[in-house]
C-alpha positions as CSV (number, residue, x, y, z in Angstrom):
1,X,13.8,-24.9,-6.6
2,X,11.0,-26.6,-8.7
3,X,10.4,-25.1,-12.2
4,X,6.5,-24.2,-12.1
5,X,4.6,-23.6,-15.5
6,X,2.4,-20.5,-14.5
7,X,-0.4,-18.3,-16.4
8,X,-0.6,-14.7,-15.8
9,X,-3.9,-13.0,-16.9
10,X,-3.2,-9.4,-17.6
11,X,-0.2,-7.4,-19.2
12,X,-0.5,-4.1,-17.4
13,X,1.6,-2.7,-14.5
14,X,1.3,-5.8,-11.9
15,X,0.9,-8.3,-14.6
16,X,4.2,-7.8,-16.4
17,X,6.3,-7.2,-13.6
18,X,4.8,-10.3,-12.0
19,X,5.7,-12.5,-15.1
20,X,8.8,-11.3,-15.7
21,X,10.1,-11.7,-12.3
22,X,8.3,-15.1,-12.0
23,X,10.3,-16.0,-15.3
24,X,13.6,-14.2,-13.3
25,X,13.1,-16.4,-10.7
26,X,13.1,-19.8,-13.1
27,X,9.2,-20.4,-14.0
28,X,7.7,-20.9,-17.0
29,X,5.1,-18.0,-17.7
30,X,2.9,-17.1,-20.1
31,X,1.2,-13.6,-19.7
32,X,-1.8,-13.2,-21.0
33,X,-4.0,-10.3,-22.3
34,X,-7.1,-10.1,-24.4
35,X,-5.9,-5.9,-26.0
36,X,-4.3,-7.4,-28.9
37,X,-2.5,-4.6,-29.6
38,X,-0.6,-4.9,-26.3
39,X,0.1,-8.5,-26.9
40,X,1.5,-7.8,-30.5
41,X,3.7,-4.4,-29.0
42,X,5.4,-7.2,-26.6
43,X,5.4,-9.8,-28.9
44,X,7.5,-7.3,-30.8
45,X,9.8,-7.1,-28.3
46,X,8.9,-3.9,-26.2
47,X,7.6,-3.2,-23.4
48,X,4.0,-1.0,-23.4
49,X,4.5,0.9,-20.1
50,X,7.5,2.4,-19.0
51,X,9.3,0.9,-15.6
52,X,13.0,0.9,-15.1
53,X,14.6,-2.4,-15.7
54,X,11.4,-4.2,-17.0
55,X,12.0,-4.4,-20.7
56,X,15.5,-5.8,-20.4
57,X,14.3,-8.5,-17.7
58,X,11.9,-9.8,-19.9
59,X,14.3,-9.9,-22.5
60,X,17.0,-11.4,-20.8
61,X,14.0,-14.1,-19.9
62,X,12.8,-14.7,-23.4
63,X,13.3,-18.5,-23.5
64,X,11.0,-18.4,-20.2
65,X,8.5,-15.9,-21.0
66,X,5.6,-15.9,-23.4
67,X,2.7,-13.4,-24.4
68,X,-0.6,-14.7,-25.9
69,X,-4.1,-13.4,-26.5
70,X,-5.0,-17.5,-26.7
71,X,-6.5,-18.1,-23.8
72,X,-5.9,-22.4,-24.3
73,X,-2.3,-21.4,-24.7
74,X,-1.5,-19.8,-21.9
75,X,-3.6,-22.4,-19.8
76,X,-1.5,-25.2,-21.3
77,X,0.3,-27.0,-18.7
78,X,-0.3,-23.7,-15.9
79,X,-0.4,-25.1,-12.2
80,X,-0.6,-21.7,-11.1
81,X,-3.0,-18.9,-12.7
82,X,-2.2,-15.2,-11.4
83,X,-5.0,-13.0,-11.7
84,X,-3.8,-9.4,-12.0
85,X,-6.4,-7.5,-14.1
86,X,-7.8,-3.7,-12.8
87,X,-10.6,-3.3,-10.5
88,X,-11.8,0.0,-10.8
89,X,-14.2,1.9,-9.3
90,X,-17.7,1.4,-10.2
91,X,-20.4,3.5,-10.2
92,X,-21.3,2.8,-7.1
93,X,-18.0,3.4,-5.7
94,X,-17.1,0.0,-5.2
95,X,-14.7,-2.1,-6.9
96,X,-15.5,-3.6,-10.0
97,X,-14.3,-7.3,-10.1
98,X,-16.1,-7.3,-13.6
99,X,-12.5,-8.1,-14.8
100,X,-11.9,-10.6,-11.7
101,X,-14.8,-12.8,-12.8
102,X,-13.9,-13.0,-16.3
103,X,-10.5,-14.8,-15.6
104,X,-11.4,-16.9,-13.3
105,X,-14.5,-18.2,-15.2
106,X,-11.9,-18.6,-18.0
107,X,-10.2,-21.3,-15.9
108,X,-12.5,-24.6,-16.4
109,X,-10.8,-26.1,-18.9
110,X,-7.6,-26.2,-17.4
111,X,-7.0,-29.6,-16.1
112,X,-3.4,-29.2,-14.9
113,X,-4.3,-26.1,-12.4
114,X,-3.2,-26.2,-8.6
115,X,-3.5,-22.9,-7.4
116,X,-5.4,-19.6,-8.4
117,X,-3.4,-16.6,-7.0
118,X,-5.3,-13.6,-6.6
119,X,-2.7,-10.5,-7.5
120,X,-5.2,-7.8,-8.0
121,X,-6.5,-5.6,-5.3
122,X,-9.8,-6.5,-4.3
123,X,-12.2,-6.0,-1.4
124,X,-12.0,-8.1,1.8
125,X,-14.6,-11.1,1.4
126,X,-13.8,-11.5,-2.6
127,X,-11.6,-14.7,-2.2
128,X,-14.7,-16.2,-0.5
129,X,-16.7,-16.0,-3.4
130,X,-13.8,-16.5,-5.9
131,X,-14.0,-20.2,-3.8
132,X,-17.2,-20.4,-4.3
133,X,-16.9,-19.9,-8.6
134,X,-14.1,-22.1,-8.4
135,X,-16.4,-24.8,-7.0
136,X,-19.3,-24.3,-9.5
137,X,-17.0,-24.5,-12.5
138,X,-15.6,-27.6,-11.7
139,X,-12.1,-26.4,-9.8
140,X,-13.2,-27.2,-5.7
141,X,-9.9,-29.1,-6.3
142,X,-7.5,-26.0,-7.1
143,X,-7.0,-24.0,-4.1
144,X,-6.8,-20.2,-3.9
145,X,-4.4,-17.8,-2.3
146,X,-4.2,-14.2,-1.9
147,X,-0.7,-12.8,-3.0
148,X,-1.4,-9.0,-2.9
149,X,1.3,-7.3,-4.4
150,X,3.5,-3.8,-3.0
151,X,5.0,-2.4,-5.8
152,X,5.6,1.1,-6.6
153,X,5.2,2.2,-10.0
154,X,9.2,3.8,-11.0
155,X,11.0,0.8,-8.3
156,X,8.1,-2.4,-9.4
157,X,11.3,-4.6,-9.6
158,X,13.6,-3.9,-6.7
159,X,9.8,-4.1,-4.7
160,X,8.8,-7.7,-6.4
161,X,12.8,-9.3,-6.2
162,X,13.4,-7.7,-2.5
163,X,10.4,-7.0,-0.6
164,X,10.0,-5.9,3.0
165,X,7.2,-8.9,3.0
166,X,5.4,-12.0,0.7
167,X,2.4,-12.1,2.0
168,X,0.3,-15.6,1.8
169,X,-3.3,-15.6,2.4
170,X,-4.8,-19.1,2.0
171,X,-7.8,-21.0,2.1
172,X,-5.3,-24.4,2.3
173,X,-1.9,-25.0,3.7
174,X,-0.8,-26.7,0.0
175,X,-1.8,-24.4,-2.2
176,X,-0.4,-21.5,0.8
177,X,3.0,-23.3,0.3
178,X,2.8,-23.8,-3.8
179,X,2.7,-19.9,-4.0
180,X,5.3,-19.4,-1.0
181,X,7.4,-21.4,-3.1
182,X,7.4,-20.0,-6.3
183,X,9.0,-17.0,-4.1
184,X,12.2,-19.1,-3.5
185,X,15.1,-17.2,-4.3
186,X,13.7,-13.8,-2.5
187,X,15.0,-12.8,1.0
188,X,12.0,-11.6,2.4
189,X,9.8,-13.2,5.5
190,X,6.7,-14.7,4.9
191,X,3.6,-13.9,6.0
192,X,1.0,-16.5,6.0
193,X,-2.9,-15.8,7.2
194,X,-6.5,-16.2,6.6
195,X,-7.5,-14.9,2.8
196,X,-9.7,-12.1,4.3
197,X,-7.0,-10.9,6.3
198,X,-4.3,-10.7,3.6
199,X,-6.9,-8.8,1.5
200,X,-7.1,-6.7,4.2
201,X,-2.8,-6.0,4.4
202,X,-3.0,-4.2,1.0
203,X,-5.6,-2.3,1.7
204,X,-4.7,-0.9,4.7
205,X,-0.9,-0.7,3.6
206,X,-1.8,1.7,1.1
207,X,-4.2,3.5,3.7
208,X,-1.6,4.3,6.1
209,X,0.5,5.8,3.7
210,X,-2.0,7.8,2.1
211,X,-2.7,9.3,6.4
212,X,1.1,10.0,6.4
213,X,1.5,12.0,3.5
214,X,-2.0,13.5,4.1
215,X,-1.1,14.2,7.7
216,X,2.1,16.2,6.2
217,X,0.0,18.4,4.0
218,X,-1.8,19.6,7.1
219,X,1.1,20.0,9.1
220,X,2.4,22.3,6.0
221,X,-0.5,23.8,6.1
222,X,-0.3,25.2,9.5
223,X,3.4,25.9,8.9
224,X,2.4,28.0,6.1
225,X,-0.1,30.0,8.9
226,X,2.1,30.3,11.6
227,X,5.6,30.6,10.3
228,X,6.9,27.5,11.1
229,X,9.5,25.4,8.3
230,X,7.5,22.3,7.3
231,X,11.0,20.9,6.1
232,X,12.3,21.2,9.2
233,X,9.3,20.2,11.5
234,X,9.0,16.7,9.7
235,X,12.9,16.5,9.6
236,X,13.2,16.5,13.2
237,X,9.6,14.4,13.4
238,X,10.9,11.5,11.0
239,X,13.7,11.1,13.3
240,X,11.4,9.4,16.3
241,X,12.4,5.5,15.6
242,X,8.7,5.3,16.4
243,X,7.5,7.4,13.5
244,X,9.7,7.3,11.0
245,X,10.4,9.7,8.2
246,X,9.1,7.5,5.2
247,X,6.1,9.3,3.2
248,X,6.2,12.0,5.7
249,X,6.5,14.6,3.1
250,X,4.4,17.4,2.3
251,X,3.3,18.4,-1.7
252,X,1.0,18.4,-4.0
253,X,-1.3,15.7,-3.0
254,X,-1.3,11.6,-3.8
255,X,-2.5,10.1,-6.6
256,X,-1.3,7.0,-9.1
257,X,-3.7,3.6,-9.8
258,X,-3.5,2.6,-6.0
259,X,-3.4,5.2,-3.2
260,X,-6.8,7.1,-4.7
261,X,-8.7,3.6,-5.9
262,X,-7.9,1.7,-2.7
263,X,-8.5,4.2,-0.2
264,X,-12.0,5.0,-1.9
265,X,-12.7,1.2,-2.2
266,X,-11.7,0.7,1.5
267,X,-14.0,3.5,2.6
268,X,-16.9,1.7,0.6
269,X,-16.2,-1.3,1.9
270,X,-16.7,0.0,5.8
271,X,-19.9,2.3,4.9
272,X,-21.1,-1.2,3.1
273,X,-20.4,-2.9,7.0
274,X,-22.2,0.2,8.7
275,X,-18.8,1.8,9.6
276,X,-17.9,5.3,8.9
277,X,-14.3,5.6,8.8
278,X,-13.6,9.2,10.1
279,X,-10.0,9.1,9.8
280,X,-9.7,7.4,6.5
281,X,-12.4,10.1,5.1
282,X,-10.1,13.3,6.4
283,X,-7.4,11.7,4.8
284,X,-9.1,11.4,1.4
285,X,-10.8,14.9,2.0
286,X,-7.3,16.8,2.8
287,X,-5.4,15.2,-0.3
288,X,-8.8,16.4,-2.6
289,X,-7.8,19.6,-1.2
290,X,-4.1,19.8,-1.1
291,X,-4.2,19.3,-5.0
292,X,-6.2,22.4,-5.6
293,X,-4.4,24.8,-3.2
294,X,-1.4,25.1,-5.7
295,X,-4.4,27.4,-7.2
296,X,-4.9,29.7,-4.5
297,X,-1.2,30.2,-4.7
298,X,-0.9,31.3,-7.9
299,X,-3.9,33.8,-7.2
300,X,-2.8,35.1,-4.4
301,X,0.5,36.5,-6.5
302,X,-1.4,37.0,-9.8
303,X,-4.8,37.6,-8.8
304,X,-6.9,36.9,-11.3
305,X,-5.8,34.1,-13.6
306,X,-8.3,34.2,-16.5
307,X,-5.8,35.0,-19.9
308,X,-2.7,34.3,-17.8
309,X,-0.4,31.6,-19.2
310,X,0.6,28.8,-16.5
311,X,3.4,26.3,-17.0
312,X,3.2,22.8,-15.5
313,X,6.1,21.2,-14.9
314,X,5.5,17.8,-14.5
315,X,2.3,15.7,-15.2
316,X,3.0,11.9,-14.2
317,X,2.0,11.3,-10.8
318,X,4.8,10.8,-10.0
319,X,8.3,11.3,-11.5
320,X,9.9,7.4,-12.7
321,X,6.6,6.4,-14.6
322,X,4.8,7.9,-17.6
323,X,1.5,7.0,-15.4
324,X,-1.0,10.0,-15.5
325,X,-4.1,7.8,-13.5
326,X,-5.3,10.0,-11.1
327,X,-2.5,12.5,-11.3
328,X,-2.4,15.9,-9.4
329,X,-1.9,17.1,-12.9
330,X,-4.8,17.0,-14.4
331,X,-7.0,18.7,-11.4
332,X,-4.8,21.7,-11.5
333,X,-4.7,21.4,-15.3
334,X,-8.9,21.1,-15.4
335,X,-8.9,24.1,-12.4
336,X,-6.8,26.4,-13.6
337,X,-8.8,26.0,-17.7
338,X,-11.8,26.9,-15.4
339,X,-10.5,29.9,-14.2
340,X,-9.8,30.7,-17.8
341,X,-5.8,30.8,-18.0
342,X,-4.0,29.3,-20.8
343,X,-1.9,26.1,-19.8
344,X,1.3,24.7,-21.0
345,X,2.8,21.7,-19.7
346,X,6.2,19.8,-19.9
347,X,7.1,16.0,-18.6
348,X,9.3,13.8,-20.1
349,X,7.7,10.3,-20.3
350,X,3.3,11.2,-19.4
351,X,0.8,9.7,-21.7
352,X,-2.4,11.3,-20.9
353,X,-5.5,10.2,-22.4
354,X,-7.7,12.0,-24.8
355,X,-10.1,14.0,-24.0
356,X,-10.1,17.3,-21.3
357,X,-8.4,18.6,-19.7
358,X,-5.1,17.8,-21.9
359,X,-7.0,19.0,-25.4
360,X,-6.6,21.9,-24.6
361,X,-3.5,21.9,-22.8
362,X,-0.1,23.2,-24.7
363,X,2.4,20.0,-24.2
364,X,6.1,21.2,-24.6
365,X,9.3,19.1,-25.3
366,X,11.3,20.7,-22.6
367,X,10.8,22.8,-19.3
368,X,12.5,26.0,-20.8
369,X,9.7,25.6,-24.0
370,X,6.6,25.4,-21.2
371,X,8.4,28.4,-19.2
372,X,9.0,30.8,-22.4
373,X,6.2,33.7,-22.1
374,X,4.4,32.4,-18.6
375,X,3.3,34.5,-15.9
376,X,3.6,31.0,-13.3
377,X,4.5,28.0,-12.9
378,X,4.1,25.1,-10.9
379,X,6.4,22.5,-10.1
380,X,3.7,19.6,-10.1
381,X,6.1,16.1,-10.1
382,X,9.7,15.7,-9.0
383,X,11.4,15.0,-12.0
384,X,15.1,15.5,-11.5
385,X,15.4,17.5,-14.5
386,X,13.8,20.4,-12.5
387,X,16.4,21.0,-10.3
388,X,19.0,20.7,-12.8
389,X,17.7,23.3,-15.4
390,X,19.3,26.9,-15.4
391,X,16.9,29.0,-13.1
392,X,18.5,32.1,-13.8
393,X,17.3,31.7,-17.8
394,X,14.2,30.4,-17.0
395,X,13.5,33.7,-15.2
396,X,14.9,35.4,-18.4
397,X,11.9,33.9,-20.6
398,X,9.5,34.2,-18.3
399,X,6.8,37.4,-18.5
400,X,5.9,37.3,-14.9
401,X,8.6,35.1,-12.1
402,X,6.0,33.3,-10.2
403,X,6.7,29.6,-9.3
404,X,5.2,27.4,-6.8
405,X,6.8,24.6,-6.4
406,X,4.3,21.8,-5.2
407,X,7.4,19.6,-4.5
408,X,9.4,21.6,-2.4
409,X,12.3,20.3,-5.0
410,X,13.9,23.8,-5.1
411,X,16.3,25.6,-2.5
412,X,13.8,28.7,-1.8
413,X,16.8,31.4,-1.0
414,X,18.4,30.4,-4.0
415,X,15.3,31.1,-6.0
416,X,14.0,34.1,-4.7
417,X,17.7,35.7,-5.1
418,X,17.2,35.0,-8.7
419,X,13.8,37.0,-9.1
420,X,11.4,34.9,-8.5
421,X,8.3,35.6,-6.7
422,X,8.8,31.6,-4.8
423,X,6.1,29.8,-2.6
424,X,6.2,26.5,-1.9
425,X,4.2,23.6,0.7
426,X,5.0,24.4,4.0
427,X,7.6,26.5,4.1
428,X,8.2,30.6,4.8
């Protein structure tokens, strides 16, 4: 395998895990970020976001991996220039490839470039006009490839070093087989198409998972109506070899940097064409939903919840990450302040930004803390600490035995022997 020197821009999620499995893989990366303060937390020798196995791979790859603000630096010798900076959503729900622009701008000076590798999720029709700035800046020499990424936040490294697919979208065969290459070392097919369609693959990837768990919420829902078991009803469903069981899962709703931000950009991108997408705006319409039924739970055992004290147990999107984007959390958190309850919250790694609802949220270091004195609680991410606490105390310190557990994580006969008044999605 050929050493390649390679520039990442961007030290978040996708950035880091991208350089330090690059750097795993035998290439010579620099990362780069223009948050200094990032840059000097690494540079320090830890890692800024949590993901399992990513601060000892980048240390185990020191010799190979670097971390700069300096842009000529990181540029130095790169014949390969990942872009993986955000896109957010702009105001006009759009993405915003403000970000995008920036980097790839940044790139005239540097003279050894081969390849621009585009790792951020953008809208279909963006590597076109990346070609296009390429040209005007004096690059129509480098070519471009799309190399969308399918990571999960809580498994980023097991996904990048043994994925179900690479996929290669390119605008020419050598720079299609430059980036193919620096995969060398991965057992994984490749999948090599037009640019437009390979920004398509993410996109939709992350829309048909959103439909399946979406599509299990409703089914709960009409368990919940008719009596039916959603656990067993998707159990037996997931079995059909043509279905499958993966993400067919009922709970609280989606939510993370990718399923909520792509599946809004994707549904801008087809009203921009003309297109509505009915299927694709029920699935974002259901989740919206599913995430503030854990509320009508709760009121339908407490009635009122203005001056009752709710505990949420979990407030990372998901359990693995410290990631609060788009969490379930802070709509129930935000919901149930508006219905004038007092809320107390427990996770082990979440970081949530200042600002409401979380100002004026109680944060506790452990579940049984959060539980003391509540009249509910909600079981809002899977952490595995959950099922492992004592039940039978927690009822003990509780002033009213109410829990919904959003997760289905608890064994329901188990918990309503203790005491508890138990709900949960889907299930009688």
């Amino acid at each position: 395998m050929a050493e390649r020197r390679i520039a990442v821009f961007g030290a978040g999620y996708i950035g880091l895990v991208t350089g330090a499995c690059l750097a795993e893989l035998g290439h010579h990366v620099t990362v780069r970020d223009i948050d200094p303060e990032r840059v000097r937390i690494l540079l320090a020798g830890d890692v800024p976001i949590h993901e399992p196995g990513l601060g000892d791979m980048i240390t185990r790859n020191k010799e190979r991996l670097t971390f700069t603000q300096d842009l000529d630096q990181a540029l130095t010798g790169a014949e390969i220039a990942y872009v993986c900076v955000d896109t957010p959503p702009s105001a006009s729900g759009d993405a915003d490839l403000t970000r995008v622009w920036a980097v790839i701008r940044s790139l005239a000076t540097a003279h050894d470039l081969r390849a621009v590798a585009m790792k951020s999720t953008v809208p279909v029709g963006t590597g076109a006009r990346a070609r296009i700035l390429l040209d005007e800046i004096g690059l129509s020499h480098v070519g471009y490839v799309s190399n969308p990424e399918f990571t999960a936040e809580g498994r980023a490294i097991p996904d990048f070093m043994a994925p179900d697919r690479i996929v290669i979208g390119q605008d020419d065969d050598t720079a299609g087989a430059l980036v193919a290459a620096l995969h060398t070392g991965i057992d994984a097919p490749v999948a090599t198409m037009d640019v437009k369609s390979a920004e398509m693959v993410k996109l939709a990837s992350n829309a048909l998972l959103a439909t399946k768990i979406s599509f299990a919420n409703e089914i709960a829902t009409l368990c919940e109506n008719t009596g039916a078991n959603v656990t067993e009803v998707l159990g037996a469903v997931g079995m059909d070899h043509r279905l499958g069981s993966h993400f067919l899962r009922p709970g609280i709703g989606w939510g993370g940097s990718c399923f909520p931000k792509d599946s809004e950009a994707l549904r801008q991108m087809a009203s921009n064409t003309g297109f509505h997408p009915q299927l694709l705006t029920a699935v974002i319409n259901v989740n919206n939903i599913q995430k503030r039924r854990a509320i009508q739970h709760l009121k339908d055992e407490l009635g009122d919840l203005a001056g009752r004290h709710v505990a949420l147990l979990g407030m990372a999107f998901k359990p693995g990450t410290d990631d609060m984007r788009e969490a379930p959390s802070t709509v129930l958190a935000g919901r149930l302040l508006a219905e004038g309850a007092h809320v107390r919250a427990w996770d082990p790694l979440a970081r949530p930004a200042a600002g409401e609802p979380w100002d004026s949220v109680d944060r506790f270091p452990s579940p049984r803390q959060a539980l003391a004195g509540a009249d509910a609680a909600v079981i809002v991410t899977e952490w595995p600490e959950l099922a492992e606490i004592d039940w039978t105390e927690a009822h003990g310190v509780m002033r009213t035995p109410v829990l919904f557990d959003g997760r289905n994580l608890l064994d329901p006969t188990r918990l309503r022997e203790i005491g508890f008044r138990y709900t949960s999605v889907g299930r009688p």
